[in-house]
C-alpha positions in Angstrom: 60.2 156.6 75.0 58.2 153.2 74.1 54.5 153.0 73.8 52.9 152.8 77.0 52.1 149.1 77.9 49.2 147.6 80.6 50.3 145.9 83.9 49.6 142.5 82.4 52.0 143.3 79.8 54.9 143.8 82.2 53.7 140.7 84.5 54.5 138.8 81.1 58.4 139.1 81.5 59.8 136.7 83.3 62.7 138.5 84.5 64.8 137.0 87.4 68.2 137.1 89.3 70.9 134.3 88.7 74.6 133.7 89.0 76.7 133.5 86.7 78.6 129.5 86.8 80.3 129.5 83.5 81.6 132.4 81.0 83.7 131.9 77.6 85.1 133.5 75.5 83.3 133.4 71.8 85.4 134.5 69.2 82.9 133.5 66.5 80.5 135.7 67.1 80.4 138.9 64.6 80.9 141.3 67.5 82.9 140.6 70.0 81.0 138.7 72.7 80.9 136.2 76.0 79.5 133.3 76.6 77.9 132.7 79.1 76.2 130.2 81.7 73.4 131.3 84.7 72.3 129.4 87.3 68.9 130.3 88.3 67.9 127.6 91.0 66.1 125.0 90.9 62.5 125.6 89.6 64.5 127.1 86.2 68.3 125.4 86.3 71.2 126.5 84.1 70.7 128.6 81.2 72.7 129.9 78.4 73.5 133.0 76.3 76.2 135.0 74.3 76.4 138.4 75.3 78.5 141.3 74.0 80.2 142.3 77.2 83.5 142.9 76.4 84.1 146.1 77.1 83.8 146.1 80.9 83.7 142.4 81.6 86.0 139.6 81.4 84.7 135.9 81.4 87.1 135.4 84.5 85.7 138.0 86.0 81.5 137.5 85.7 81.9 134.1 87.2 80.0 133.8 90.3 78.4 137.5 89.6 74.6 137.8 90.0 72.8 139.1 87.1 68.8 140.0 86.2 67.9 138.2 82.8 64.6 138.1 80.8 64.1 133.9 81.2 61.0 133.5 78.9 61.6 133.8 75.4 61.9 131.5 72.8 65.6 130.3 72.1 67.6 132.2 69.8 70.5 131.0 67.6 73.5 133.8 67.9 75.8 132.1 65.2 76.7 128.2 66.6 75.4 128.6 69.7 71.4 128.9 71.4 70.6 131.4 73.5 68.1 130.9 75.6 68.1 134.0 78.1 68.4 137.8 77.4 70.9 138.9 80.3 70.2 142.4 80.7 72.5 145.6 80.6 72.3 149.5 80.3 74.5 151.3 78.2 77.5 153.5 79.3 78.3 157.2 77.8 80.2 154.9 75.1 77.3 152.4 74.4 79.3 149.6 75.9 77.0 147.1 78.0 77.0 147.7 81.8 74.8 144.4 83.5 71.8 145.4 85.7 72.1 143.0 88.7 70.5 143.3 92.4 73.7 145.0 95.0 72.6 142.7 97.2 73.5 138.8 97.1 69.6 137.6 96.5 68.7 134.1 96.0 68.8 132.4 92.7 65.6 132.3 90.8 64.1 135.7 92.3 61.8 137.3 90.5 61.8 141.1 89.7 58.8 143.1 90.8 
């Protein structure tokens, strides 16, 4: 288990709901990985990231899936490409990525509390 953190730590992370309007394919990252394109409404827009999802997710199949992403760090280059969200995921018995997302269509931009 982490550290224990205050309130105002976890009121920090931006952490919101968005669908997913684009996904690739990215065979140059070192493991394999997706790219991928959220939209999150209009008071954030479209944002990017790679994600290594390729063990229970096609990119044919995450378009138009809701997903819960951290939104407020700092870009990150993954290889060619900047990431700029952290889509988030739990792992499986295996350790293979399975996406957190709400199981109820929610609006775009929603924030997690």
């Amino acid at each position: 288990m982490a550290d224990p953190i205050s309130w105002n730590d976890f009121e920090r992370v931006d952490i919101r709901v968005g669908t997913v309007i684009q996904a690739e394919p990215y065979p140059e990252a070192r493991k394999p990985a997706i790219k991928l394109w959220v939209d999150f409404g209009a008071e954030i827009g479209v944002k990017k990231t790679s994600a290594q999802l390729t063990v229970h997710y096609t990119p044919q199949a995450l378009l138009g899936r809701q997903v819960a992403a951290v939104v407020n760090f700092p870009p990150r280059q993954i290889g060619k490409f900047m990431s700029e969200i952290l889509v988030l995921g739990m792992p499986d018995a295996q350790g293979a990525v399975v996406l957190l997302a709400p199981d109820q269509a929610v609006p775009n931009g929603g924030r997690m509390f």
